[in-house]
C-alpha positions as CSV (number, residue, x, y, z in Angstrom):
1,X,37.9,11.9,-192.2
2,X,37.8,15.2,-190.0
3,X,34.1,14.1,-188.9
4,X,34.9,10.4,-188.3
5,X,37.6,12.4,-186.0
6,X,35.5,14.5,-184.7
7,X,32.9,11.9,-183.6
8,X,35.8,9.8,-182.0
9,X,36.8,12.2,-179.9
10,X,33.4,13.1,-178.9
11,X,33.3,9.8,-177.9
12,X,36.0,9.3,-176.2
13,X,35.7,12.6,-174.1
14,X,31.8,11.3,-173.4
15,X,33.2,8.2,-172.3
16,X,36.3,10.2,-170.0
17,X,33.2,12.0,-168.7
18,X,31.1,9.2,-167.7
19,X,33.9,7.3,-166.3
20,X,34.3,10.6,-164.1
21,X,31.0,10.9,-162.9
22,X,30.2,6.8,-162.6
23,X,33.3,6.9,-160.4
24,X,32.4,10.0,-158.0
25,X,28.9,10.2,-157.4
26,X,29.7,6.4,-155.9
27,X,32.0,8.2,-153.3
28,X,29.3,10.8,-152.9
29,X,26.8,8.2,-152.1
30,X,28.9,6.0,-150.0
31,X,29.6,8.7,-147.7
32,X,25.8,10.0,-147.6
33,X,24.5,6.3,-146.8
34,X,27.1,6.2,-143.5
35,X,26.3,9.8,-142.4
36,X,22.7,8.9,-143.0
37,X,23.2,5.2,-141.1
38,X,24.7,6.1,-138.6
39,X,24.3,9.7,-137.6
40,X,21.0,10.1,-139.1
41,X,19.4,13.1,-140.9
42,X,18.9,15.9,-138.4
43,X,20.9,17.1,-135.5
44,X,23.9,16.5,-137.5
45,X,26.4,18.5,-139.7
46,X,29.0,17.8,-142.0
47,X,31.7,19.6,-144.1
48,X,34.9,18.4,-145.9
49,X,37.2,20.8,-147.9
50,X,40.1,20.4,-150.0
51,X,42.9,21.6,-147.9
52,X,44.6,23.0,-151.3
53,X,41.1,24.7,-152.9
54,X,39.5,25.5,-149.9
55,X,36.6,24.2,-151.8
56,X,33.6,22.0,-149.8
57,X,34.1,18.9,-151.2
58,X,30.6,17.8,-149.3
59,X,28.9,19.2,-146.8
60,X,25.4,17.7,-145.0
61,X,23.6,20.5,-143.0
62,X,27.1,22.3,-143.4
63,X,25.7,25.3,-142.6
64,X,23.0,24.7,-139.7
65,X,24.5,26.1,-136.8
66,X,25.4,23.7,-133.9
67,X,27.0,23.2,-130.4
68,X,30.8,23.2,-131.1
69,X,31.8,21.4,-127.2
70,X,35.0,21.6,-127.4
71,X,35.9,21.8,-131.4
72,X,35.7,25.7,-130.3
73,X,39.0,25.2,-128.5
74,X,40.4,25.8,-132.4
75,X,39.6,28.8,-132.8
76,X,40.5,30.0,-128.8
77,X,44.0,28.3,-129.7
78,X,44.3,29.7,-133.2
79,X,43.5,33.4,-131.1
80,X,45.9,33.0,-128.4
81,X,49.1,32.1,-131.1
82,X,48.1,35.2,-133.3
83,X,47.7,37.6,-130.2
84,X,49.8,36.5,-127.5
85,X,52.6,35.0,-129.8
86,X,53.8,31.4,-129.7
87,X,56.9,32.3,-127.3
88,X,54.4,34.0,-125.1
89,X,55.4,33.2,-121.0
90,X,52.7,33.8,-118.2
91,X,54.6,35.0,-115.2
92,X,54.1,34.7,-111.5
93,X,55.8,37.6,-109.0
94,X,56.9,37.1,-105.2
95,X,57.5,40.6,-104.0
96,X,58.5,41.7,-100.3
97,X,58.2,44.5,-98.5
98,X,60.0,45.5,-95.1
99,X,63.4,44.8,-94.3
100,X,65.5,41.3,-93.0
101,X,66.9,41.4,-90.0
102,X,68.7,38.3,-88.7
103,X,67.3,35.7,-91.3
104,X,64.0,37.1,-90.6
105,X,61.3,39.0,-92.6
106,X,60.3,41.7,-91.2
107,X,57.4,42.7,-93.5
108,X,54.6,40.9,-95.8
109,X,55.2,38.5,-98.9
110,X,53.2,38.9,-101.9
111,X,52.3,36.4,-104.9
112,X,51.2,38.2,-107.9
113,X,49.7,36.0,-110.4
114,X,49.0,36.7,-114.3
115,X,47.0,33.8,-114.7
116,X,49.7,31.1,-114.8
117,X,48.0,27.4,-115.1
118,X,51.4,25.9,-114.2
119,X,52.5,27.5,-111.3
120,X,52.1,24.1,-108.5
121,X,54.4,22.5,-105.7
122,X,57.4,22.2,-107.4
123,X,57.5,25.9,-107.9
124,X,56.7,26.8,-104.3
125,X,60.0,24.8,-103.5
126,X,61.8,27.0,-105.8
127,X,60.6,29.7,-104.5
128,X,61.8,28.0,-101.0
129,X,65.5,27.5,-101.8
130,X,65.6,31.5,-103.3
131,X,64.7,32.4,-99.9
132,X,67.5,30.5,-98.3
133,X,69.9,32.1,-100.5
134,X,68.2,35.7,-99.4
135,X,68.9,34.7,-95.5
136,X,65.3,34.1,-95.2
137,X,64.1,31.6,-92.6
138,X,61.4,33.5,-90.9
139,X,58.6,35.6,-91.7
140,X,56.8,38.0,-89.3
141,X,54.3,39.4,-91.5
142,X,51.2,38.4,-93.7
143,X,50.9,36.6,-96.9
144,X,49.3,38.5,-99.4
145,X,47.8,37.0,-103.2
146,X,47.4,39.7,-105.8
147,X,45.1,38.3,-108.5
148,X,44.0,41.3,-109.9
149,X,44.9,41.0,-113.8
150,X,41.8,38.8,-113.5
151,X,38.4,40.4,-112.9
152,X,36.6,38.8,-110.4
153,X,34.2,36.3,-112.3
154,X,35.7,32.8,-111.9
155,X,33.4,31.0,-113.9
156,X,32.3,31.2,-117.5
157,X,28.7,31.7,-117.8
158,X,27.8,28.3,-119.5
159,X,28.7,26.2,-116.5
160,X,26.0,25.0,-114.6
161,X,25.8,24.6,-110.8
162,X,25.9,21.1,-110.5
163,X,29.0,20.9,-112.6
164,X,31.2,23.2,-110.7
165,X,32.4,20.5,-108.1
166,X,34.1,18.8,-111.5
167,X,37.6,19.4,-112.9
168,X,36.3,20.7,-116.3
169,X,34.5,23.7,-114.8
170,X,37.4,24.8,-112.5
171,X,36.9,28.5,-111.2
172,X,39.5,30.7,-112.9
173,X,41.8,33.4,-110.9
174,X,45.0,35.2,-111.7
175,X,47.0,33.0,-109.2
176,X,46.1,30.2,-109.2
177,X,48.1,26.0,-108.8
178,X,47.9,22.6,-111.1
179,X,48.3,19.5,-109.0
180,X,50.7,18.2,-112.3
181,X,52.0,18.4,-115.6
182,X,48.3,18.1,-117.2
183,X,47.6,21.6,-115.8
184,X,44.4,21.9,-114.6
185,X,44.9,25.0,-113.0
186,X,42.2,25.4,-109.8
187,X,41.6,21.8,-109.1
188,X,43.4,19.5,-106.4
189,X,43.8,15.7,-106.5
190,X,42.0,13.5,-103.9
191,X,43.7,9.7,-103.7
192,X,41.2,7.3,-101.9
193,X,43.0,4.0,-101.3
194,X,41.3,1.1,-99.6
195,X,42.1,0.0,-96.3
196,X,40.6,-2.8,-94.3
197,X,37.2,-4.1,-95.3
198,X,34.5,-2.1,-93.3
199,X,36.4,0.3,-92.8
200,X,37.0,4.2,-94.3
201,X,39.5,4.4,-97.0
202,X,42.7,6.4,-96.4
203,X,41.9,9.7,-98.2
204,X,45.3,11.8,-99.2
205,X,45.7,15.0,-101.4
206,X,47.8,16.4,-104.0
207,X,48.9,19.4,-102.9
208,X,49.0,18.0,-99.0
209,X,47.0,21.2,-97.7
210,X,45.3,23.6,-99.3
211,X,42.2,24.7,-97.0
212,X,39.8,22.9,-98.6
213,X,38.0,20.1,-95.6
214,X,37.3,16.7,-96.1
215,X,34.7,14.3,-95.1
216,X,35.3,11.0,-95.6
217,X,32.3,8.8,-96.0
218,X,33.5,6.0,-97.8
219,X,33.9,2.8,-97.1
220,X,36.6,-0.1,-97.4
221,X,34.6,-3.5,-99.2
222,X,35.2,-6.5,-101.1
223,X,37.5,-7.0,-104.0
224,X,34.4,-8.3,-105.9
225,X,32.0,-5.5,-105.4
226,X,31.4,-2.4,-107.9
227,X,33.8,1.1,-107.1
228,X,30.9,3.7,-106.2
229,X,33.6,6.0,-104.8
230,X,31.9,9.7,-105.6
231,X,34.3,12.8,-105.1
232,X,31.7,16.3,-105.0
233,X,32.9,19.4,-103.6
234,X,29.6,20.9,-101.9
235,X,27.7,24.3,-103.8
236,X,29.6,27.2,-103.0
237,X,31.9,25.6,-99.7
238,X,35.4,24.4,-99.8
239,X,34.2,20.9,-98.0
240,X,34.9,17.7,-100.5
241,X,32.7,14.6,-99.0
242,X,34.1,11.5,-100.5
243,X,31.4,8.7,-100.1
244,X,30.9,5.5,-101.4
245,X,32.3,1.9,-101.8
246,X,36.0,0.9,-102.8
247,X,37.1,-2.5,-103.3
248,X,40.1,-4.2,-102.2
249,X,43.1,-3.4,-104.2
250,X,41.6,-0.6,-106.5
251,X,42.6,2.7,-105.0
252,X,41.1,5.5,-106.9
253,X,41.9,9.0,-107.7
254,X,40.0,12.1,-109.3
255,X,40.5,15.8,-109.5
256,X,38.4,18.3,-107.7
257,X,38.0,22.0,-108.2
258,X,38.9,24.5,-105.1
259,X,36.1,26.6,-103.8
260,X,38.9,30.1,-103.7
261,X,41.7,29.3,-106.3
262,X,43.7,32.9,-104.4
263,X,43.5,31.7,-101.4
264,X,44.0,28.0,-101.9
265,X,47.1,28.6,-103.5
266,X,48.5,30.5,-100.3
267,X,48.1,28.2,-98.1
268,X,49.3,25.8,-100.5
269,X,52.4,27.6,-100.4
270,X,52.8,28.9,-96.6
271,X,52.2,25.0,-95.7
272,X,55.1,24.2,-98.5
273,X,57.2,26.8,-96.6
274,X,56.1,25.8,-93.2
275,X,57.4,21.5,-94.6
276,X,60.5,23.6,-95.4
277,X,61.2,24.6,-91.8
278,X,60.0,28.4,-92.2
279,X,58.4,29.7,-89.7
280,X,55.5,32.2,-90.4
281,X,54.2,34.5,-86.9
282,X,51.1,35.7,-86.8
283,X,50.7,35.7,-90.8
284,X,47.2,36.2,-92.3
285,X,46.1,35.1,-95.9
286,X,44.1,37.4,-98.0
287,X,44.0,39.1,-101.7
288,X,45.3,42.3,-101.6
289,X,47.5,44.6,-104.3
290,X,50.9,44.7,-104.4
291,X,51.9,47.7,-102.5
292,X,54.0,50.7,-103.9
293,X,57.0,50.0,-102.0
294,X,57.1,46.4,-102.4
295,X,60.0,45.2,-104.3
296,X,60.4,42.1,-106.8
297,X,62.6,40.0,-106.0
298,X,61.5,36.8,-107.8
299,X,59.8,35.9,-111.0
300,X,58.7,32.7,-111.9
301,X,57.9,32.3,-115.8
302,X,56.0,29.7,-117.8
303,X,56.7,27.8,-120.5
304,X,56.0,29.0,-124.3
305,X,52.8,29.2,-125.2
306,X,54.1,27.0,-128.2
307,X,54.1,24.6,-125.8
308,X,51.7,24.9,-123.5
309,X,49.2,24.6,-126.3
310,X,50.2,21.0,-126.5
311,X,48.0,19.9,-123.4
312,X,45.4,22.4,-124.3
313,X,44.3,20.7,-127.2
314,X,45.6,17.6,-127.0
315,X,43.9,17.2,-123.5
316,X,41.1,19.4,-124.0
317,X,42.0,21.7,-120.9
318,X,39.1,24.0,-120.3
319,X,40.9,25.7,-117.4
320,X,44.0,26.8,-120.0
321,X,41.2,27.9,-122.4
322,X,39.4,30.4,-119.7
323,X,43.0,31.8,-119.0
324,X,43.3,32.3,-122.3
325,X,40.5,34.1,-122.9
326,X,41.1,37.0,-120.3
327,X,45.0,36.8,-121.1
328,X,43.9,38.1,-124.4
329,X,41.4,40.5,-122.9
330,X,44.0,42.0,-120.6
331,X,47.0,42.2,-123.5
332,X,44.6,43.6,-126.2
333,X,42.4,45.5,-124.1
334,X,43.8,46.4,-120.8
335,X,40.9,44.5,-119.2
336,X,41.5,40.8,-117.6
337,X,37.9,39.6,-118.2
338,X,35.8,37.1,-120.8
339,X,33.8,39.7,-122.9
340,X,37.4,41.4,-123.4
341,X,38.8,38.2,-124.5
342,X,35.9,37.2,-126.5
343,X,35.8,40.2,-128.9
344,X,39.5,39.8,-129.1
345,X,38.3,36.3,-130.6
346,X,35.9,37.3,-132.7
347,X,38.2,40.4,-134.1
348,X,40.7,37.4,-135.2
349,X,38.3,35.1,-136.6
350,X,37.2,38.4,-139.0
351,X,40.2,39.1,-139.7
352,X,41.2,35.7,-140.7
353,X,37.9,35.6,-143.1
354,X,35.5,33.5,-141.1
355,X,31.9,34.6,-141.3
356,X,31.8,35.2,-137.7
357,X,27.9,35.7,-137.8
358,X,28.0,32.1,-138.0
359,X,30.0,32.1,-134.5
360,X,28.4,32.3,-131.1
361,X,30.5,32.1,-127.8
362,X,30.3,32.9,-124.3
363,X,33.7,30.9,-123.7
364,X,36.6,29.9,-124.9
365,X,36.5,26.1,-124.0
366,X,33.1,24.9,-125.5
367,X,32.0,24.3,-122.3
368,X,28.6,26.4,-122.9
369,X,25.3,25.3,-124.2
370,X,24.6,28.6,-125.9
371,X,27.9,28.1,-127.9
372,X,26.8,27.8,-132.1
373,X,29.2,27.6,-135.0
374,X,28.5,25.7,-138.5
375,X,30.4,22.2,-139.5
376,X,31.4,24.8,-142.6
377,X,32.8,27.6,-140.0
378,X,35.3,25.0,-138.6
379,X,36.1,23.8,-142.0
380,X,36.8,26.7,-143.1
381,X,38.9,27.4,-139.9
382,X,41.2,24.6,-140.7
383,X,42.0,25.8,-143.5
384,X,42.6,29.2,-143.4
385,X,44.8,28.9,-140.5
386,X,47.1,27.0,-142.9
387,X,48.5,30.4,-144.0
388,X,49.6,31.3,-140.5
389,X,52.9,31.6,-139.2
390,X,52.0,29.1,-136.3
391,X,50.4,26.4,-138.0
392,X,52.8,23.8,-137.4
393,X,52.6,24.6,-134.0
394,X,48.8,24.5,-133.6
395,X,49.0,21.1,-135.9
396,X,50.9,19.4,-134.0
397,X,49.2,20.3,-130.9
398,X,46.1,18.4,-132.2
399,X,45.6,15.0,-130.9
400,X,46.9,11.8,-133.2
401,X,44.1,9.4,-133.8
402,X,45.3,5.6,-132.7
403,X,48.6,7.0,-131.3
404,X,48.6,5.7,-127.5
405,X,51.0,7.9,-125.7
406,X,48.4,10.4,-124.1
407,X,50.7,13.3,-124.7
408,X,50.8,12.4,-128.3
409,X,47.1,10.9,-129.2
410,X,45.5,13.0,-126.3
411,X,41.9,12.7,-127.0
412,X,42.2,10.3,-129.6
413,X,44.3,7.9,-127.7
414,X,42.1,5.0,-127.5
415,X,40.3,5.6,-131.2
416,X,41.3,5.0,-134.9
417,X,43.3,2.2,-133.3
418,X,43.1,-0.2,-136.5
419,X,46.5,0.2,-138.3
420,X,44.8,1.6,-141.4
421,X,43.4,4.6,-139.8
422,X,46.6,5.1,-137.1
423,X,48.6,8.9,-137.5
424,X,46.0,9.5,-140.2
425,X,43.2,11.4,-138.2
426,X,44.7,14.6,-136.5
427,X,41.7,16.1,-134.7
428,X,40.0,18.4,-132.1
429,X,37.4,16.4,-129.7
430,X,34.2,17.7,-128.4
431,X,31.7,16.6,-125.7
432,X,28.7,18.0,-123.5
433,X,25.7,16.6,-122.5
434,X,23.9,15.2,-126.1
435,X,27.0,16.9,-127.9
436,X,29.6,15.1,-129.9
437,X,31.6,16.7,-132.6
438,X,35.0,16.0,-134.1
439,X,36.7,18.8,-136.6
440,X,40.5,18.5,-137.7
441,X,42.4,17.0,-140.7
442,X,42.4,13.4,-142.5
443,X,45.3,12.0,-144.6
444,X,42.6,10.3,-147.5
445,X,44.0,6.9,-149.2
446,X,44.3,9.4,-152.3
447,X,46.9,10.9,-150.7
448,X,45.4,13.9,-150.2
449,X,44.7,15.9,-146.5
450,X,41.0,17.2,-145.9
451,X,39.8,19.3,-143.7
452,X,37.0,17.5,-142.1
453,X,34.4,18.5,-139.3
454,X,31.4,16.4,-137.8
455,X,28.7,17.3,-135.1
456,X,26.1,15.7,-133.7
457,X,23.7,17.2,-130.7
458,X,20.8,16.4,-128.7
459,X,21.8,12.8,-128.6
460,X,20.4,10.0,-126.3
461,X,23.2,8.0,-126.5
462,X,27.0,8.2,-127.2
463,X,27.9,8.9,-130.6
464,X,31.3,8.5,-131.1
465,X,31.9,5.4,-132.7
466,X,29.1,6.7,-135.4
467,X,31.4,9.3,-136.1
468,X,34.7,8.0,-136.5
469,X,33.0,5.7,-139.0
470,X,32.1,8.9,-140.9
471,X,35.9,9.7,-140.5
472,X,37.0,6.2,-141.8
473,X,34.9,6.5,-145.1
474,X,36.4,9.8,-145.8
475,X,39.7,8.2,-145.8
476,X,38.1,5.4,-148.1
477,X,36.1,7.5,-150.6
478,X,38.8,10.7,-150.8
């Protein structure tokens, strides 16, 4: 009787354990044949992990290193919580020096910047009304920008020349504007709105006038003929030519990086001032210190970085990410610059267990070529960030696949939009030249949350529909 016992439970723990692997290895499989159909076997990486294990779950090249794009914005934003804090403000300064005398200035005006990416219009008009209440309707003196908790490189060293004219690569100063609310500190917007056919468009500017020149080469045609409206700021100038067609009834905006972020955003403000009905005599713009005897008499704070990560990732800002960067290098290490900023980076990562030999950056937006982390690196990013404090602030900064309100979805806005994948997909996009990658978390029909990242590079042709069908059998098989 014990053996005929035995041999039944034998049996049925056989059967339990052919059941188990008859079941998985289908999931297994099913995953490999859509990686392998529609991403391919080379140039591609993939890892999944069990959010509560840690554990790779499956990986395909999981650890061949790879061009992040923009995916490396996780670990920037992951940085900037742990070092700066999430209730972290970046400030902006208006300091005088002199003495009023009957409503008048009698001395220079200073703007010290800290590397605020939301300082813009709306802010100069504050600083308008403050002066009013000072007496202040005149100014005999110069305007002077301080930008010096910056060093003096604007631009990461992965962007290449003929990408500087293009909001992405936007040259990054200590004072520095945003035309809005998406924050893309050092860029302007240029409206182009059709006029009469054969003629040149109306061209107008967001904010009004910031030094930059305009040539307007465009012309007015046809309701039925192609937009071939091109906004390029020239090499190394602070002239935007704006050339090409625009139909009838499709005006057309874009955003457009300023040649001298300092000095752009002083005239942006002394021609706020100047709307305002102050008068400025004889006042010359240039970056210089503030001055020992100066004194503060305004201060102009930020939001929390808590929520100024919100457009960051959800909107992929590359000119927040930069700021970042040499915020970090300048709190940590007294120096304003990216290789400050970047070995703050790297300290965290090591600190948080990643095998940073596996990490290579020369930024903190993605932006570079040179950039190289593994599909298993970002994994394991996601979830070893779990344990920090901040988490549900850097989760909920992610982009929502399917979800259409662009301050929600971000990225993802127009993707996962079949009901069975919406608010499922919560996820970091990335894009350069034959790059496309994709790293966050995935709610699986199981129930369960992975940690999921895919990349792709040296591509010919857009890959992003390949991946998110990658994403959509993890939800499936999991």
């Amino acid at each position: 009787m014990k053996v005929a016992g035995m041999k039944k439970r034998y049996i049925l723990a056989f059967l339990a354990l052919f059941i188990f692997f008859y079941i998985h290895p289908v999931q297994g499989k099913s995953l490999d044949e859509t990686v392998k159909t529609n991403l391919g076997t080379s140039n591609i990486s993939v890892s999944i992990r069990d959010m509560e294990s840690g554990k790779i779950v499956y990986e395909k090249n999981g650890d061949v290193g790879m061009k992040p794009a923009s995916t490396l914005k996780l670990l920037t934003a992951s940085s900037a919580l742990h070092t700066l804090g999430e209730d972290f403000r970046f400030q902006t300064d208006v300091y005088l020096d002199g003495q009023i005398e009957n409503g008048e200035l009698i001395g220079n005006l200073y703007l010290k910047g800290q590397g605020d990416p939301t300082f813009q219009k709306k802010h100069f008009l504050q600083i308008a009304d403050f002066f009013r209440l000072l007496g202040i309707h005149s100014i005999r003196g110069n305007l002077y920008g301080d930008d010096f908790y910056f060093d003096g490189e604007q631009l990461s060293p992965g962007i290449a020349k003929e990408d500087e004219s293009y909001y992405y690569a936007a040259r990054i100063s200590a004072l520095t504007m945003s035309p809005d609310d998406d924050y893309d500190a050092g860029t302007i917007i240029v409206h182009v709105k059709p006029t009469t056919i054969g003629e040149k468009p109306t061209i107008e500017f967001e904010p009004n006038d910031s030094g930059m020149i305009f040539v307007n080469e465009a012309k007015t045609v046809s309701s039925n003929e192609r937009n071939t409206i091109e906004i390029i700021r020239k090499y190394r100038s602070n002239k935007i030519v704006i050339s090409g067609n625009i139909p009838m009834g499709e005006p057309y905006k874009d955003w457009v990086t300023l040649y001298n972020p300092t000095v752009n955003t002083l005239i942006a403000f002394k021609k706020t001032l100047e709307e305002e009905g102050f008068v400025f005599y004889n006042t010359s713009i240039e970056r210089k210190p503030v001055t020992e005897n100066a004194v503060l008499v305004y201060s102009k704070p930020s939001q929390p970085l808590e929520d100024l990560v919100h457009p960051f990732l959800k909107l992929s800002n590359n000119s927040i990410a930069d700021i970042l960067v040499k915020t970090m290098g300048q709190k940590v290490y007294g120096e304003g610059n990216f290789e400050s900023g970047l070995k703050v980076i790297r300290n965290y990562g090591e600190q948080l267990g990643l095998n940073m030999s596996d990490w290579q950056f020369e930024d903190g937006s993605g932006i570079s070529h040179q950039n190289r982390t593994t599909a298993n690196e970002l994994t394991n990013l996601l979830v070893k960030v779990r344990s920090e404090s901040f988490f549900p602030i850097f989760f909920e900064s992610l982009p929502v696949g399917g979800e259409k309100d662009r301050t929600i979805g971000g990225s993802l806005r127009e993707r996962f939009l079949e009901d069975h994948l919406k608010e499922r997909i919560f996820a970091k996009t990335g894009h350069i030249t034959g790059v496309y990658t994709l790293a966050g978390y995935v709610k699986a029909n199981s129930g369960k949350t992975y940690a999921f990242a895919v990349m792709t590079q040296n591509q010919t042709r857009n890959k992003i529909h390949e991946i998110d069908k990658v994403v959509e059998t993890i939800i499936e098989q999991f």
